[in-house]
ChimeraX commands (.cxc) that place a marker at each C-alpha (Angstrom):
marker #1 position 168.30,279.81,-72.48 radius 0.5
marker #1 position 171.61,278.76,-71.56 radius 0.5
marker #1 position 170.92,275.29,-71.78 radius 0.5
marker #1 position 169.09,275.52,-75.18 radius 0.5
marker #1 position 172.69,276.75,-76.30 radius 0.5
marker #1 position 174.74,274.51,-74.70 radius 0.5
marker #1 position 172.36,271.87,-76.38 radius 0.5
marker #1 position 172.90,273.39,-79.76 radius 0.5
marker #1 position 176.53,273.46,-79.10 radius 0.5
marker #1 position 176.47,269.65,-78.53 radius 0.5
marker #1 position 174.60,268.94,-81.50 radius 0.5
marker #1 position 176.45,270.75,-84.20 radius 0.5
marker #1 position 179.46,268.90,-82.70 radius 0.5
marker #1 position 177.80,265.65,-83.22 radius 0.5
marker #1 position 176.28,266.51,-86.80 radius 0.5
marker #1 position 179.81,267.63,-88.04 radius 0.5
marker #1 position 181.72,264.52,-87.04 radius 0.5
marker #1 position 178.60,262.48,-88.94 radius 0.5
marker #1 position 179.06,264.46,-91.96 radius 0.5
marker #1 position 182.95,264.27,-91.56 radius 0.5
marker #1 position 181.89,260.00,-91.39 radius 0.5
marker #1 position 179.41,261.08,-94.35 radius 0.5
marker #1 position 176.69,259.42,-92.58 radius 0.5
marker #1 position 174.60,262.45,-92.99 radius 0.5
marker #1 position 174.33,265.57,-94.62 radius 0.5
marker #1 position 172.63,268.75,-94.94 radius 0.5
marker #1 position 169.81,269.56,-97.27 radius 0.5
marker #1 position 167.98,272.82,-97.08 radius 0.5
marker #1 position 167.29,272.98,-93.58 radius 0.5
marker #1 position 167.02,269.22,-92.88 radius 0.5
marker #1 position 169.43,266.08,-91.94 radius 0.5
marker #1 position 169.60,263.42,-94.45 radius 0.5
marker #1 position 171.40,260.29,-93.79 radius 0.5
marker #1 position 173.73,259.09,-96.16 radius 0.5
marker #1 position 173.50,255.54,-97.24 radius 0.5
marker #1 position 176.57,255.24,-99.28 radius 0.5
marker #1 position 178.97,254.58,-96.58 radius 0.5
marker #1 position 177.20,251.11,-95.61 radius 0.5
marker #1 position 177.08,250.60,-99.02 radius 0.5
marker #1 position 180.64,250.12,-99.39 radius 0.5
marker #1 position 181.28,248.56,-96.10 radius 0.5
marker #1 position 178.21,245.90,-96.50 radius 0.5
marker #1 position 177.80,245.81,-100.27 radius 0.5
marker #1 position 180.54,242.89,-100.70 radius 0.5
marker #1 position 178.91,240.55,-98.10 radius 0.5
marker #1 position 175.10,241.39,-99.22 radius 0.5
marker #1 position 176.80,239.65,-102.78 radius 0.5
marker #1 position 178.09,237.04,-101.20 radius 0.5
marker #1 position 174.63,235.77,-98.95 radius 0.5
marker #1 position 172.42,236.47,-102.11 radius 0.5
marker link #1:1,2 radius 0.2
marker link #1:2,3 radius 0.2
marker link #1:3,4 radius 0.2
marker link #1:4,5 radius 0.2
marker link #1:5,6 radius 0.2
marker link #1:6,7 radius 0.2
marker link #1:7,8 radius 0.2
marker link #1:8,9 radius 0.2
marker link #1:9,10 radius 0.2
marker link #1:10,11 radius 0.2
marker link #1:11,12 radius 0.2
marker link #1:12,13 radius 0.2
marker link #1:13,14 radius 0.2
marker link #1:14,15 radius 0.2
marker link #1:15,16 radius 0.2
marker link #1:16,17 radius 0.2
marker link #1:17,18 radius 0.2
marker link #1:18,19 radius 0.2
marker link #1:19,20 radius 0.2
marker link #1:20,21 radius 0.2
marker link #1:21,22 radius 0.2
marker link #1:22,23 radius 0.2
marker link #1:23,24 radius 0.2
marker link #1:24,25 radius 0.2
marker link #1:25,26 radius 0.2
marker link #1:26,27 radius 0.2
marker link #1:27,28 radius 0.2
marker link #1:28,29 radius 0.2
marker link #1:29,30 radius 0.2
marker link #1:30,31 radius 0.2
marker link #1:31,32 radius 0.2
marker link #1:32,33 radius 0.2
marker link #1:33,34 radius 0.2
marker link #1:34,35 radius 0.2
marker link #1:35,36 radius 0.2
marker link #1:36,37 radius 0.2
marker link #1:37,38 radius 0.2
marker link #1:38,39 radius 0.2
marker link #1:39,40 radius 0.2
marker link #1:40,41 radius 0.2
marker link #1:41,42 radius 0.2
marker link #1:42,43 radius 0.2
marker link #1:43,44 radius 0.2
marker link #1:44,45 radius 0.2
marker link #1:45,46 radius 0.2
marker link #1:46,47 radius 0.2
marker link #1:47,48 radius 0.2
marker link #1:48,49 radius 0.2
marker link #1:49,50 radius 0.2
view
């Protein structure tokens, strides 16, 4: 049980510093990843190749 906890601990940590990235985000119960951020970062150069 401790371990399951610990594990839960760890992941919260990681899903907050996604969302704080916006990479993801909550929906309901479920993780969605968040597209937006590569959109800004890649959206210049996918102009310039096409």
């Amino acid at each position: 049980m401790n371990k399951f906890i610990g594990a839960l601990k760890i992941w919260c940590k990681i899903f907050s510093k996604l969302h704080s990235m916006e990479l993801v985000s909550l929906r309901g119960n479920q993780v969605a990843i968040s597209c937006e951020l590569y959109r800004l970062y890649f959206g210049r150069a996918m102009m310039v190749n096409e």
